[in-house]
N, C-alpha and C positions, 0 to 999 in steps of 0.2 A: 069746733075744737073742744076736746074735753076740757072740764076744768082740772087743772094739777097745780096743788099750792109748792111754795120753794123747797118744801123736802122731797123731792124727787116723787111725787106721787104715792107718799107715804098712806094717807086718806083722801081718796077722792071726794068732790063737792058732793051733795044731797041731790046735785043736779045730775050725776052722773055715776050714782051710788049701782046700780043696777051690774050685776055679773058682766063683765065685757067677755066678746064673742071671741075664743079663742084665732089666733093670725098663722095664716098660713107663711112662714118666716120663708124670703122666698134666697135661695142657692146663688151663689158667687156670678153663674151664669146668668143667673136676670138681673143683674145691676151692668150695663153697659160697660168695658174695660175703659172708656173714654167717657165716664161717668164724670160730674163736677161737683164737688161740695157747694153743700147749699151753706147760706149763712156769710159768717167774713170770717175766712178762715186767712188771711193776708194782713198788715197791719205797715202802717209806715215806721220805718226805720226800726228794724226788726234787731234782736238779741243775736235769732235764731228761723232760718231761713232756710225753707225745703222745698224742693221741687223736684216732681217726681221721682219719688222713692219709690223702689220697686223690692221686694226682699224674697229671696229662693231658700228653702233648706233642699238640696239636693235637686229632682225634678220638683218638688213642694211650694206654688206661690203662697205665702205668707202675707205681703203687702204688695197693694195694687194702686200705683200710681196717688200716692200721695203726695199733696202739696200744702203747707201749713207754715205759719210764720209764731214765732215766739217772742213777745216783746219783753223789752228790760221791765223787770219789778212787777211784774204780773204772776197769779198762780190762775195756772192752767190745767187744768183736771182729764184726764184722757179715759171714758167710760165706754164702756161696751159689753155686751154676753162672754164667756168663758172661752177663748180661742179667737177671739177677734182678730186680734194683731196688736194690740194695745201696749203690751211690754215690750213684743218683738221691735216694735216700733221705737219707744221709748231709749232702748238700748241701742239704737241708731247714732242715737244723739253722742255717745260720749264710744263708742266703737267697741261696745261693750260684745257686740256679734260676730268680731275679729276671733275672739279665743272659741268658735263652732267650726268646725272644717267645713263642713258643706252650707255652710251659708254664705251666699251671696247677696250684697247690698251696691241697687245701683239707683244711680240719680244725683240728685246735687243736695248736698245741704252742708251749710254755713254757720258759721260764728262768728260773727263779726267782720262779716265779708270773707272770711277766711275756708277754703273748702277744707275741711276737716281730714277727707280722705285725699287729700294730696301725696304723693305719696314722701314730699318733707318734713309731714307735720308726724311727730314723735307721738302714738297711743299715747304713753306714760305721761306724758306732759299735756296734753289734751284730756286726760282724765282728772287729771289734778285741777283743768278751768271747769269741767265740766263733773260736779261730785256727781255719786249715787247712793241711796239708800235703799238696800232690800228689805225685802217681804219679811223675814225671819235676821234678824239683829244678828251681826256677825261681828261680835269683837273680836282682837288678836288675844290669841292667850300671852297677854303681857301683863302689866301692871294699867290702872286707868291713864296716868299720868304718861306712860309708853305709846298706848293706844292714842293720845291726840297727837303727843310729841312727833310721833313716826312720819307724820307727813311731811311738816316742814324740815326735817331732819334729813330727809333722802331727797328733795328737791332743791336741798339747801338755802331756804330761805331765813336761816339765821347762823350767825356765829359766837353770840355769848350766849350761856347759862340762863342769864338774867330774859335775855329777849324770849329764850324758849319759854322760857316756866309764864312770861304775860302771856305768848301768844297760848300756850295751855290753857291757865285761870278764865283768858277771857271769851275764847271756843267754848269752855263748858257752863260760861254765865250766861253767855249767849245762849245753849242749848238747857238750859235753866234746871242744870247740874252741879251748878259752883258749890251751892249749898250743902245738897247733902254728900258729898263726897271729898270735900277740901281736908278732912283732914283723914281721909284713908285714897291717898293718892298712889299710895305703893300696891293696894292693893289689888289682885286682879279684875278687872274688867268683865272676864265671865262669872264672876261671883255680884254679879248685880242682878236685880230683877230684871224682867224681861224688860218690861217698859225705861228703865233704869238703862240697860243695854244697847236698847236703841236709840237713845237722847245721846248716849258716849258716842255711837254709830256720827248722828249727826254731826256732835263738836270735832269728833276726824274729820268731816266732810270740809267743816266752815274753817279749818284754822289754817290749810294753805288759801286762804282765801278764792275761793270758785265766785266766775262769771254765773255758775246756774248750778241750781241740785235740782236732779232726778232722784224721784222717790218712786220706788216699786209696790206698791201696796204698801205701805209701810206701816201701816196699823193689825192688818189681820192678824195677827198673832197674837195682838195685845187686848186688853179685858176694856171696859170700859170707860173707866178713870184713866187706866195709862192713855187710851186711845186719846180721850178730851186734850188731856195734856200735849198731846203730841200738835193734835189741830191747834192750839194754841200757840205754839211754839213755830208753826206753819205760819202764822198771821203775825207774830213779832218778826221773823226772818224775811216775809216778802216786802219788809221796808227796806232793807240792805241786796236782798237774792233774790235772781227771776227762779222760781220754782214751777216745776211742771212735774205731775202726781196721778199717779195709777192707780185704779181705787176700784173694788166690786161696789162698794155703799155709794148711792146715788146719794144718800143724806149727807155725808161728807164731802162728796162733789159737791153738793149746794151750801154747804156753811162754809169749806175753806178756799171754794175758787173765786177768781170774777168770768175766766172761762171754762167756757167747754168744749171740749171734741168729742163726738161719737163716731166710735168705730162700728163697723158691721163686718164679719166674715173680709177682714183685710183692708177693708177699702172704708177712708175717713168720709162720712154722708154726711154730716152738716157741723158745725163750729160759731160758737156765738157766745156773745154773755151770759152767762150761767143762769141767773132768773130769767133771760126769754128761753132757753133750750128746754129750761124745768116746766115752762108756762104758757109758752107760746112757740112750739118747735115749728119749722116748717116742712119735715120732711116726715110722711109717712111712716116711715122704721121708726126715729128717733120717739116718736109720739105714743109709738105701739109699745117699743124697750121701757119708758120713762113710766109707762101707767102700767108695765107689769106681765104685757099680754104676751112677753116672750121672753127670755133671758134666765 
């Protein structure tokens, strides 16, 4: 096994310093359709629970029989090359691939026992247990104070004044915004910095209170600082929220998760603790993506 320290194969060892032989990265067709992840992609008494998921855009397979378990209060990192399946996937969870016509999502997956695609379980309200934060920060053009407000507001999770303006204050303390923005509350939300934008993104997420946020890359836009910030704010929320997080930077796969999933061309090849998938993978792709040889 190479050696690869915990930032995803950032510098390899002295031991293994030497040019690696480019890989021939092998097509959707030589991974078997009845393929099995390697690792422990299953966990007992799961958040979030999938079995074979299979995903179409038109005649287009996208994902290929995945099965994968999400446990309470874990952050789960979802990594892979540019077109894996990694967001398509992600966007499973919260039925986020409901508003594509030609996408079809079939197999089981759960929330708490709960088949999410039932067809009694309400989108609107399934999104609201289930937040998301994208790649590019999308406040409402409202006020900041609008922007958190909104959620518990249309799901009606309050009816005084007073309950809203805590549940506000205490989404944006949490999304560690209190400070600088408490006393320009009126003012719009698209007039913040980007990184500033996406932390409002998040306190919408947390203030109906969500069983889990999906995050879509949620740093790439952001510089380096906001970035830190953001990962930090990733590792205060996974004490209260299971977090599962989409990410091109394997270095932030390995500081903010404890797992990992890798995806390949649709179909999930192996899942495990984040330091053995950095260190000790056990599946040939994953080992190839992680030191660099392809992705």
């Amino acid at each position: 096994m190479l050696g690869i320290n915990k930032m995803a194969g950032e510098n390899r060892t002295q031991e293994s310093a030497e040019p690696l032989a480019p890989v021939n990265v092998p097509g959707p067709e030589t991974i078997n359709e009845n393929y099995e992840t390697v690792g422990s992609p299953l966990v007992d008494n799961p958040l979030v629970k999938c079995r074979n998921v299979n995903v179409h855009y038109g005649e287009k397979q996208a994902i290929f029989n995945v099965n994968i378990d999400i446990a309470k209060n874990e952050v789960i990192a979802m990594i892979g090359p540019s077109g894996c399946g990694k967001s398509t996937f992600l966007r499973c969870i919260n039925r986020m691939n409901d508003t594509i016509d030609i996408c079809r999502v079939k197999g089981d997956i759960e929330l708490e026992g709960q088949d999410i695609y039932n067809r009694s379980v309400d989108a609107v309200e399934l999104r609201a247990r289930v937040g998301i934060v994208f790649q590019k920060p999308n406040p409402f053009p409202k006020s900041i104070y609008e922007n958190v407000a909104y959620g518990p507001r249309i799901h009606g999770l309050v009816n005084r004044k007073s309950d809203l303006d805590d549940i506000v204050e205490n989404s944006l303390k949490r999304a560690g915004l209190w400070d600088e923005v408490k006393d320009d509350l009126d003012s719009s939300g698209t007039g913040l910095s980007g990184g500033q934008q996406q932390r409002l993104c998040i306190a919408r997420t947390i203030a109906v209170s969500p069983d889990i946020i999906l995050m879509d890359e949620p740093c790439s836009a952001l510089d380096p600082i906001a970035t830190a910030r953001i990962e930090q704010l990733i590792a205060d929320l996974s004490k209260n929220y299971t977090i599962a997080i989409v990410t091109h930077s394997m270095q932030q796969a390995a500081r903010v998760s404890s797992r990992t999933a890798y995806f390949h061309l649709g179909k999930l090849i192996e899942v495990g603790e984040t330091e053995v998938i950095f260190t000790r993978p056990l599946h040939s792709l994953t080992e190839a993506y992680i030191t660099g040889r392809f992705g």
